[in-house]
N, C-alpha and C positions, 0 to 999 in steps of 0.2 A: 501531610504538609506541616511541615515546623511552625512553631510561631514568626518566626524572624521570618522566614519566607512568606509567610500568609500575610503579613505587611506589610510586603516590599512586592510583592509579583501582584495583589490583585487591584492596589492603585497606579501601577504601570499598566497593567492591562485595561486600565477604564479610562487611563492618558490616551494609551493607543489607541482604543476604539472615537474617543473624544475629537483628536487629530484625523483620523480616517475619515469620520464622517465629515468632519468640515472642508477636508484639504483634497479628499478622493471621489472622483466620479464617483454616483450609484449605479447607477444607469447608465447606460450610453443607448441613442435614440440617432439610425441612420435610415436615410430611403430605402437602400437596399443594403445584401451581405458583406460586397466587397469596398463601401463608401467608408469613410472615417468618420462615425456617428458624433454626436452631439451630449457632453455629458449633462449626466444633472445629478445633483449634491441629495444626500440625502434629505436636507431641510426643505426642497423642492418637491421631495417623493413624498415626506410623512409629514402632510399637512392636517389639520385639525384633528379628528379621532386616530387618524393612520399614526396620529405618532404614539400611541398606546405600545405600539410595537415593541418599544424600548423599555416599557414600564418593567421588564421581568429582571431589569440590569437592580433594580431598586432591591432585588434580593442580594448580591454583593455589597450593597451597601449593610444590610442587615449581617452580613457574615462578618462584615469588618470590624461589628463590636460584639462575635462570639467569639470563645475561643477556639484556634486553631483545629484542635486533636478531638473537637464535638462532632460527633457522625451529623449530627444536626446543621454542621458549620460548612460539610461538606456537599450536604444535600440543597443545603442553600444555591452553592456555588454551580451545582450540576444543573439545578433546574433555573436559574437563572441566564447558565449558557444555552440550557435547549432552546427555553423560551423565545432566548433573544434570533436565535439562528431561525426557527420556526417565524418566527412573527419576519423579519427581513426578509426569507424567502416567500412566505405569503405578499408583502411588500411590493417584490417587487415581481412576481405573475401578476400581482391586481395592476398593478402601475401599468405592466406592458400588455394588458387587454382593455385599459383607456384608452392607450394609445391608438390602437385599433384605428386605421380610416383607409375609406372608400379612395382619396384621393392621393393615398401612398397605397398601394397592393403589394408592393414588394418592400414595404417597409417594417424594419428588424430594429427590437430594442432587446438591446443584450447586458449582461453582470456587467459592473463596471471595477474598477478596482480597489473603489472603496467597500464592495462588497465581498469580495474574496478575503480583503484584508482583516473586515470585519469575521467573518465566518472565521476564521483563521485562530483571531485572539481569541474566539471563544471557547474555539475548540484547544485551545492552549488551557485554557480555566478550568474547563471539565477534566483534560486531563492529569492538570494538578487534583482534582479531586477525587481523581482517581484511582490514584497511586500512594504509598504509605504501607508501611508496614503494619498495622492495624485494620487495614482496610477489610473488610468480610470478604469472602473468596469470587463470591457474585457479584461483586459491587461494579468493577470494571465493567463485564458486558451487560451490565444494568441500564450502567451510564451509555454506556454504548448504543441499546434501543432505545433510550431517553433522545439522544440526539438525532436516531436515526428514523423512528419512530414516526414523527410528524412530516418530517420528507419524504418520506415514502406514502403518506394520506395526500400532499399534495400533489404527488407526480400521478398518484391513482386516481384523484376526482377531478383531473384535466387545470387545477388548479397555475398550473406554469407551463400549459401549453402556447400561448404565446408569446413566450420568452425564442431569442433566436437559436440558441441551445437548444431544444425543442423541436424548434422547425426545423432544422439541419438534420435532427434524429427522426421527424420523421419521413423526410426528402428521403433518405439511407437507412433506412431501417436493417434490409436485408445485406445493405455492406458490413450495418454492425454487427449484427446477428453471423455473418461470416467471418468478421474480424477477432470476435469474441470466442468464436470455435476454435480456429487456427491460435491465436494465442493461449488457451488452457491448454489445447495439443502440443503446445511449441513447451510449457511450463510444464508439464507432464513427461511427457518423452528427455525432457532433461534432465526433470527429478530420477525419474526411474533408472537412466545412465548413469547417472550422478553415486546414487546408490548399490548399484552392480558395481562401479568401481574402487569407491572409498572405502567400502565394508571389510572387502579384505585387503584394503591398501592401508587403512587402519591399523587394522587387528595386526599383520604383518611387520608394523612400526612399531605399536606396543610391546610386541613378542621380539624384535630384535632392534635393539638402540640405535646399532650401526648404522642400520638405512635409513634411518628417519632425516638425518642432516642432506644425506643425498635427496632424498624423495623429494621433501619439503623444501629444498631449495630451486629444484628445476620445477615443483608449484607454484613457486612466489614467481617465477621470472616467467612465466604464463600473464601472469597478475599484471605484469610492466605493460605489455601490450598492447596497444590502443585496441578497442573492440572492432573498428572499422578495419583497422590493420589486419587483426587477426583474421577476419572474415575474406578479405583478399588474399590471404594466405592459402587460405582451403580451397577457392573457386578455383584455380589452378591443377590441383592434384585432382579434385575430385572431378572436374570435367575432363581430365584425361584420362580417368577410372574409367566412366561411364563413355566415353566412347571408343576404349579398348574393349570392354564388355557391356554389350547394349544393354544386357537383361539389369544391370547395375540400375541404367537410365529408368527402365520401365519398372522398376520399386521406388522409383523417385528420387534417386543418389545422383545429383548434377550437382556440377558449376553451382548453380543458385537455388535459393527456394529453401525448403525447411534443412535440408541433408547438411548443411554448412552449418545455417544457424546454430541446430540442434546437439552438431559438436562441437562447436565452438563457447555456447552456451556450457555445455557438460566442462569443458576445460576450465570456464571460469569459476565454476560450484567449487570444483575438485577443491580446492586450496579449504576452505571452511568446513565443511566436511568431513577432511581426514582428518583435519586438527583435531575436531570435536570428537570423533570416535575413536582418536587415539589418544587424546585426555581423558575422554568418559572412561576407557578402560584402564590408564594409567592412576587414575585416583582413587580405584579398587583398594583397600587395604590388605598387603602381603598375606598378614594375619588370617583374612577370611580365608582367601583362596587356599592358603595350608590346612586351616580345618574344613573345608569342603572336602579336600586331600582324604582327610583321615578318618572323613565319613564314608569312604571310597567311591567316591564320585568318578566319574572318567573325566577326561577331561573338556570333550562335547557337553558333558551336562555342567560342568561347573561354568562352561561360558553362556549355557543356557541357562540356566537355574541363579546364579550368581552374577557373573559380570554382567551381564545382558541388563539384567533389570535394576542392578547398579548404575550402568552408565547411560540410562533409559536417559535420564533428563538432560544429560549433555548434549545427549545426541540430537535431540529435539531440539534443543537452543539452534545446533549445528543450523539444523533441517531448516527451523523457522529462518534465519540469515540467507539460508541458500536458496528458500522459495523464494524470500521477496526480494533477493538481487538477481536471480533468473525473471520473474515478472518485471523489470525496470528494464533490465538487456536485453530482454525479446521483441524491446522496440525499436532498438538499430538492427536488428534481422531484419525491417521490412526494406533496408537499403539493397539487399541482395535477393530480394524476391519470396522471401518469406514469408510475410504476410502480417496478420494479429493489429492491435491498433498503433505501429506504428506506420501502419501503410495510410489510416486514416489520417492520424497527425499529419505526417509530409505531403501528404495529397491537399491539406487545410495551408502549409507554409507555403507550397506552392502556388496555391490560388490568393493568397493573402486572405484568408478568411478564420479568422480567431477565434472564430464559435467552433469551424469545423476540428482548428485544434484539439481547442479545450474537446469536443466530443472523442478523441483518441486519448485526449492525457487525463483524465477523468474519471474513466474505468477503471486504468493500470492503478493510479492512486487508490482509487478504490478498494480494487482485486490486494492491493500491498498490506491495507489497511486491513482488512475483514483477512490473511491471510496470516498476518500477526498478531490477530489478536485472538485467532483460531488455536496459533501453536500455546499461547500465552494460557488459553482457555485450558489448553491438553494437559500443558504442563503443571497449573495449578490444582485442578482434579489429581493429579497423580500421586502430586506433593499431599492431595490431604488424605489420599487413599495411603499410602505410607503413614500419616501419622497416627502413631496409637491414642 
């Protein structure tokens, strides 16, 4: 983080938090799941020692008279944002297990939006202090279990079991635990598509210039198509696949359900994909691959030996963009029978119940999250595994 930005982004960030708290429900407090609860401010929630909660923000205050570029400056800023996310969600499971009574049984106290918004900037903070060219290679997923760390102590010791969030997961457990299958299977069976056909649709574009302007144009115009559209496209042909040849139907190739999604999904990867593995191989320099040449290489091993481990990190960029934009698309698959957590989502719009959402949109964000920061993990190992 620059100097100039580290005085400009982290007294906006304490405006925001400042504003949210005053202006933004914490809570919301209804009889039951489908009612329009009741908010309450967080200066309602963190009354006399509860507002300790907030004490950890007084470490940005301290960062804000070090310099910038101090690992120390930074450390401030990370453990200030766990702190503060930890102590609000401790916050508010204690809040919604006072709430607790005999004479509401079906009554739900849920995040409110001053809480998301909060969680939100802080996690904005951390990840300024997270990023920099200086940074140590561990320090991102440091930060990472710093934040994630404490929320995962309080989901383990029942700590936010009476939040409505919660309750909804544990009403549906085995929907989620089904939703959660079918979606890594729907992100999976794309990737692996995804990659049977880029690899030599790739290499193919590198090795002749000509086709790339055709390839890459009828990929982009893929890209134009609304996702919902395209999935209406597919139910068509492939239910009158499957019931020209039944055995199609009994491998699960129909009209609806994963068979559409799955290529529909793969159609949208394609575009970032071949880009990436035909840059990774295009940025080779000429030079090597002629003295690989004249080491007598054939030419299988110079794309093994050479280009391959060349254009490793391109491709990985590629990969990481197309897993977390197939985990975001695989939630309008549940429109066509698909499944994954968009069936839980629209199953929550339909009932009007916005815990049940958030427990479909939550995961995905999650799954997007721990999925980029996987590739980011890969790709920095690799990077220092190359360096002499």
């Amino acid at each position: 983080m620059s100097t100039q930005a580290h005085q400009r982004v982290l007294p906006l960030l304490l405006g925001g938090l400042l504003l949210a708290a005053l202006g933004l429900p914490f809570l919301t407090q209804a009889p039951n799941r489908l009612v329009t609860g009741t908010g309450l401010l967080l200066a309602e929630v963190a009354q006399g020692r509860r507002a300790l909660v907030l004490a950890p923000l007084l470490l940005w205050l301290l960062a804000l008279a070090r310099p910038a570029s101090a690992r120390s400056t930074r450390l401030l800023i990370a453990l200030g944002a766990a702190g503060t996310i930890a102590g609000l969600t401790w916050l508010a499971g204690s809040h919604a297990a006072a709430l607790v009574s005999d004479d509401l049984p079906l009554g739900r106290t849920s995040l409110g939006g001053g809480y998301w918004v909060l969680i939100v900037l802080c996690g904005l903070a951390a990840s300024e202090a997270a990023r920099g060219p200086d940074v140590p290679r561990l320090w991102p997923p440091a930060v990472g279990l710093l934040l994630l760390g404490p929320l995962a102590t309080l989901l383990l010791q029942g700590g936010l079991d009476q939040l409505s969030l919660m309750k909804e997961y544990d009403n549906r457990q085995d929907v989620f635990d089904a939703a959660l299958q079918r979606h890594l299977l729907l992100v999976a069976a794309t990737l692996l598509a995804t990659l049977l056909i880029a690899v030599p649709t790739g290499v193919l574009i590198s090795r002749r210039a000509t086709l790339a302007a055709p390839l890459l144009a009828l990929l982009n115009l893929v890209q134009t198509v609304p996702s919902i559209a395209l999935f209406a496209l597919l139910m068509g042909p492939l239910a009158a696949l499957s019931a020209r040849w039944p055995l199609l139907a009994q491998w699960g190739i129909s009209g609806i359900g994963p068979a559409p999604a799955i290529i529909a999904l793969t159609l949208y990867s394609l575009l970032p994909m071949v880009r990436s593995i035909s840059a990774g191989l295009g940025q080779v320099a000429p030079t090597v691959i002629e003295s690989a040449r004249g080491m007598g290489m054939s030419e299988l091993q110079i794309f093994r030996q050479v280009e391959l481990p060349l254009a490793l990190p391109v491709w990985l960029a590629g990969l990481r963009v197309t897993t977390v934009q197939a985990i975001g698309l695989a939630v309008v698959a549940a429109l066509i029978g698909a499944g994954g957590f968009g069936a839980v989502m629209f199953q929550g719009l339909l009932s009007s119940a916005l815990d049940l959402v958030l427990l479909g949109v939550l995961p995905v964000v999650g799954l997007s999250v721990l999925a980029d920061s996987l590739f980011k993990l890969i790709a920095g190992l690799l990077s220092a595994h190359r360096t002499p």
